[in-house]
C-alpha positions as CSV (number, residue, x, y, z in Angstrom):
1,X,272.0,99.5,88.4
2,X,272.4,99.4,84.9
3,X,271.4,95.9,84.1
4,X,272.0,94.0,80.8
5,X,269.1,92.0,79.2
6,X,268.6,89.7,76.3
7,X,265.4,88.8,75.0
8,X,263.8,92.3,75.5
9,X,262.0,92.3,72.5
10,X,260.1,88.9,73.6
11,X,256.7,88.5,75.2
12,X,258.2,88.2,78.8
13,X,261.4,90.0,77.8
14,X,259.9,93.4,77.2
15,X,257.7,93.5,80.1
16,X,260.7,92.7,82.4
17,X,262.4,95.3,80.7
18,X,259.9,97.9,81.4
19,X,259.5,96.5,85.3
20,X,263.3,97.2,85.4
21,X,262.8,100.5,84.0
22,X,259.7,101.7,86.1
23,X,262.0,100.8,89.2
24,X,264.8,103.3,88.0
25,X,267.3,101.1,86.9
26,X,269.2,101.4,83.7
27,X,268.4,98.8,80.9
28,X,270.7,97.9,78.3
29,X,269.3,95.4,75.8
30,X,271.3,93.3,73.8
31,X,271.0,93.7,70.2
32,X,273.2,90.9,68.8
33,X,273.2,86.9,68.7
34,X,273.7,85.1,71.8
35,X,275.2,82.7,69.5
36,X,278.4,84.9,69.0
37,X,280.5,85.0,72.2
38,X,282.3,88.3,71.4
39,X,279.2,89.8,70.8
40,X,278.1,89.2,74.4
41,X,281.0,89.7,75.9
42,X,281.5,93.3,74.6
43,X,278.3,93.8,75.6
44,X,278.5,92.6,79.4
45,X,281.5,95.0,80.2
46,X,280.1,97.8,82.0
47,X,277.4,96.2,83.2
48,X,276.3,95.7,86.5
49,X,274.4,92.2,86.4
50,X,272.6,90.0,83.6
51,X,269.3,88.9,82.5
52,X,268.7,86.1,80.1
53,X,265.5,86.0,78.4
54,X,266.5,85.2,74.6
55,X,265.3,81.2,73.5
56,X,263.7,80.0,70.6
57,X,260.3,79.1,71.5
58,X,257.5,77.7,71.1
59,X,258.0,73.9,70.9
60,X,256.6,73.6,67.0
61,X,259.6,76.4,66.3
62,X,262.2,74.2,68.2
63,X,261.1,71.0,66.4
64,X,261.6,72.3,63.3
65,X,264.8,73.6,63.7
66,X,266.8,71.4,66.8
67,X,269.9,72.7,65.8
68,X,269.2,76.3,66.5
69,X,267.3,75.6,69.1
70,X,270.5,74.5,70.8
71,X,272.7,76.8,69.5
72,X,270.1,79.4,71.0
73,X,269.2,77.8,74.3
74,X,272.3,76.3,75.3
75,X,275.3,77.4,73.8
76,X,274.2,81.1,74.1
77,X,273.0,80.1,77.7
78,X,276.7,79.8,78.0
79,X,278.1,82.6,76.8
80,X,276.0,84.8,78.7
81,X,277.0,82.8,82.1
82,X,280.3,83.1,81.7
83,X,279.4,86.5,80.6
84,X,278.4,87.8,84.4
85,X,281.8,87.4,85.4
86,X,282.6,90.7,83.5
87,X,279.8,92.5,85.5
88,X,280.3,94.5,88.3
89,X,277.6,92.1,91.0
90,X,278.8,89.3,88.6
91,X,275.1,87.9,88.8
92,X,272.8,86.8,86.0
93,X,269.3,85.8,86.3
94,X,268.0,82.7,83.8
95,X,264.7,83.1,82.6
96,X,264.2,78.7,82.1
97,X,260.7,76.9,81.9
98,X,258.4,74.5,83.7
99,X,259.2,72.5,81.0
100,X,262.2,71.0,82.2
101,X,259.9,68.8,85.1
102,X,258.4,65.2,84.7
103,X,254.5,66.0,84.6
104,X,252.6,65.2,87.5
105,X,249.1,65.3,89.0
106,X,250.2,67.3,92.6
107,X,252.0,70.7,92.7
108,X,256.0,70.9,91.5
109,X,258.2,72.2,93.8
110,X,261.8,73.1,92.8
111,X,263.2,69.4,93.8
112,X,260.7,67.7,91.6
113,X,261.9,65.0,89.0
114,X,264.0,67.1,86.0
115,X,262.8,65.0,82.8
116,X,261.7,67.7,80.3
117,X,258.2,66.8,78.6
118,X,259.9,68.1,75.1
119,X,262.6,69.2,73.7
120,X,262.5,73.0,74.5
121,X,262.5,71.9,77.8
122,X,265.5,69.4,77.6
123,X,267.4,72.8,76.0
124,X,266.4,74.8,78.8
125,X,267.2,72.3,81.4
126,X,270.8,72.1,79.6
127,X,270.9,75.7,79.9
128,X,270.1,75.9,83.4
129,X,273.1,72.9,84.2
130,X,275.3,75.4,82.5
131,X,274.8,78.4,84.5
132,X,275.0,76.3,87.0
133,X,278.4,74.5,85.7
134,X,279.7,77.9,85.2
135,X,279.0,80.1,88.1
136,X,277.6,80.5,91.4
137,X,275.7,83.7,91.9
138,X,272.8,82.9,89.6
139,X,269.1,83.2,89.6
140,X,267.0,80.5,87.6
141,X,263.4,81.1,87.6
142,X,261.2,78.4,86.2
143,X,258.2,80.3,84.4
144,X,255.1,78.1,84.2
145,X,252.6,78.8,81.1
146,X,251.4,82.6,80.4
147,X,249.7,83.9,77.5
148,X,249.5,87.1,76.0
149,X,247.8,88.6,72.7
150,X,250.8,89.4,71.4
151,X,252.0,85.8,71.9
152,X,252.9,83.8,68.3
153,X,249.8,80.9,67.5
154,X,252.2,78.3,68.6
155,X,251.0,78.9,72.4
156,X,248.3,77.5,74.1
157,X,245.5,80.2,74.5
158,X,246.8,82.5,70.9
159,X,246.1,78.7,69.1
160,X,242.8,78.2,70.3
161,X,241.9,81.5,70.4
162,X,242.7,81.1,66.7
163,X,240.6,77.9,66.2
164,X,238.0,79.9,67.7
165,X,238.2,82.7,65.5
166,X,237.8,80.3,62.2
167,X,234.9,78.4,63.7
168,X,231.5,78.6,62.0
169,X,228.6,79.4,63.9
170,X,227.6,76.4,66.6
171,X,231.0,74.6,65.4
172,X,232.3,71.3,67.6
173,X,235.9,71.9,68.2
174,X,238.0,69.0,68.9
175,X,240.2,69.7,71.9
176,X,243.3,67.1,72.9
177,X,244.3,66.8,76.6
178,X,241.5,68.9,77.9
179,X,242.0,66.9,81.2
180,X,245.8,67.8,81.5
181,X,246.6,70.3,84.1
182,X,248.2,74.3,83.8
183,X,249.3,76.5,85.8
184,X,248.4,79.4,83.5
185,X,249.2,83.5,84.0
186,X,249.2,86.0,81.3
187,X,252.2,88.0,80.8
188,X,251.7,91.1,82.7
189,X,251.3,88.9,85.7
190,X,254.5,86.8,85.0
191,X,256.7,90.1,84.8
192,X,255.3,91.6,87.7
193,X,256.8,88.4,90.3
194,X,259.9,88.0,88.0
195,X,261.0,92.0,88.2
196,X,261.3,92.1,92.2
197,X,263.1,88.6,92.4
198,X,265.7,90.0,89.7
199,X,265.9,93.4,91.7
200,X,266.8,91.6,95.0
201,X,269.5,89.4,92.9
202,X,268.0,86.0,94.7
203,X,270.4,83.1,94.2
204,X,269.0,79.7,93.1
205,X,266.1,78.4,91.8
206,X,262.5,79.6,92.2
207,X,259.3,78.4,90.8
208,X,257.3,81.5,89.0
209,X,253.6,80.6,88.8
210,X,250.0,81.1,90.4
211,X,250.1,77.4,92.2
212,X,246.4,77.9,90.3
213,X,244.9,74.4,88.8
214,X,242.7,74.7,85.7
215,X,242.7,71.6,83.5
216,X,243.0,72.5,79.5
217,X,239.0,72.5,78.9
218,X,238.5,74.9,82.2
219,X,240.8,77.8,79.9
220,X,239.3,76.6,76.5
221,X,235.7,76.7,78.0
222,X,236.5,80.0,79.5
223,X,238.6,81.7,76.4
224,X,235.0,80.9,75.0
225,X,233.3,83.1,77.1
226,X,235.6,85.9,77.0
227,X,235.5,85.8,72.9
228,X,231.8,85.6,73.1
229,X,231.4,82.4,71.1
230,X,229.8,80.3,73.5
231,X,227.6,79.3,70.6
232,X,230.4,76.5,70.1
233,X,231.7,73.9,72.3
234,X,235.0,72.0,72.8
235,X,234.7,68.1,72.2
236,X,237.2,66.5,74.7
237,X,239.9,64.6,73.3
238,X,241.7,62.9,76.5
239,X,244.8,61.1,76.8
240,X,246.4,58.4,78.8
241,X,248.3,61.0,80.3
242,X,246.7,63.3,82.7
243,X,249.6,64.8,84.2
244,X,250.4,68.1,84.2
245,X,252.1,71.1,85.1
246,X,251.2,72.9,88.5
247,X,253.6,75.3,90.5
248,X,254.4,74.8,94.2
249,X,255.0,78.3,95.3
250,X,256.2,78.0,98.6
251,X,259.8,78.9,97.9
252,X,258.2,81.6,96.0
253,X,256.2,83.0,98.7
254,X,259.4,83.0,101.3
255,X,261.1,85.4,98.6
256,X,258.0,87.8,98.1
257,X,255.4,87.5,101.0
258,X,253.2,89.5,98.9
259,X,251.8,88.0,95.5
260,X,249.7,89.9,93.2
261,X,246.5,88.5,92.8
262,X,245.6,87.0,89.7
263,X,242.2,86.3,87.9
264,X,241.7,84.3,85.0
265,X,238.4,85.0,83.6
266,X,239.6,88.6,83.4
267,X,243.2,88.2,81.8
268,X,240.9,86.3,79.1
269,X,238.6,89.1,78.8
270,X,241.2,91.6,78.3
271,X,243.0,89.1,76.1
272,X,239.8,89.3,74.2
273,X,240.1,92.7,73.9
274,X,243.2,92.8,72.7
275,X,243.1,90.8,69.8
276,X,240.0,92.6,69.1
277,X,241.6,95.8,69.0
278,X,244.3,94.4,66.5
279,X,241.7,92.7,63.9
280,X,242.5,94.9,61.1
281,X,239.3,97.1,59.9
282,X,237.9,96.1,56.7
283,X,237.6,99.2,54.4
């Protein structure tokens, strides 16, 4: 197939780019602005089926600028909908986010409460009502948290592995909802379950996550040990709210009986690694 995708120079774009790729399918990446119909419409001709990747993220970078944000998230959600008409399958699979569910202390399935925790998630969850406004042969898969070293500071584990990294020796660290719960992956991981549910052009919408529990301090006390700075320690800041976000993967597992295995302690070692590797060498 030769299958259109935006986003593919993003975290999760690129690695479901290269999934596609690996599984000898034809990727054509859109290099405009979602933003500009015309654009993606000249682009979609030809094309066989869509993926939608592109959003402004992290929720800092939405804050600060709401209005592209929407522009972004929704209206280009949009376009690209109406978009998959021009394909040949007419099918377009919508990358959206856990963040469009009302936080809770048990595992989310796909009928859990919609009320986004933010306001990336209330753009994504406007995106999703669009595709689903627009057409019926969609795909939405709701990607719970991964991390990557490659990821901008405004994520979870790149901002504390930054903290970390500007600690002094034996330093307290002050850490805020360390009893909140994440369903955390890294990116590699993410890819890997998202790639075969595109390939098979599922319709609906499918939770994308480990159905793993670790509450904020479990990753920060463990992103400790991977960076070998276990010399400091986290000083738990809690909140009134302990509810998090926690995938139920049942629907999940009906699509893909097979899931690949996933560890944390050893995605934060190799995370470790990574960011290593790309701490430029003083002279």
């Amino acid at each position: 197939m030769r299958i259109g995708i935006t986003g593919s120079r993003g975290v999760l774009g690129k690695r479901i780019a290269d999934g596609l790729v690996k599984h000898q399918h034809s990727v054509i990446p859109f290099q405009g602005d979602v933003r500009n119909q015309d654009e993606v419409f000249e682009w979609s001709e030809n094309l066989d089926a869509l993926v939608h990747t592109a959003a402004i993220v992290p929720v800092p970078t939405v804050n600060q600028d709401l209005t592209k944000a929407i522009m972004t998230n929704v209206v280009g959600t949009t376009h690209l909908a109406s978009a998959a008409a021009h394909t040949s399958t007419g099918h377009i699979t919508y990358i959206s986010s856990s963040h469009v569910y009302k936080g809770s202390q048990y595992d989310i399935s796909e009928d859990h409460r919609l009320e986004p925790i933010n306001l990336y998630g209330l753009t994504k969850l406007q995106g999703e009502q669009w595709v689903q406004a627009i057409t019926e042969n969609y795909l939405i898969i709701r990607v719970f948290s991964f991390f990557s070293s490659d990821q901008m500071a405004g994520f979870l584990v790149p901002a504390l592995a930054e903290r970390i990294s500007k600690s002094s020796k034996k330093a307290i660290l002050e850490l805020h909802n360390a009893d909140v719960l994440r369903d955390i992956a890294d990116a590699d991981w993410m890819s890997s379950v998202c790639v075969p549910l595109i390939l098979k052009q599922e319709k609906g919408v499918i939770n994308c996550g480990t159905g793993m529990r670790h509450t904020v301090l479990e990753i920060a006390e463990k992103l400790l040990t991977a960076l070998r700075r276990t010399d400091c320690v986290w000083r738990e800041k809690t909140g009134g709210d302990r509810n998090g976000l926690v995938a139920d993967t049942t629907r999940l597992k009906t699509k893909l009986p097979y899931l690949p295995p996933f560890y944390l302690e050893q995605s934060l070692r190799k995370f470790a690694e990574d960011i290593s590797a790309n701490v430029p060498k003083e002279d």
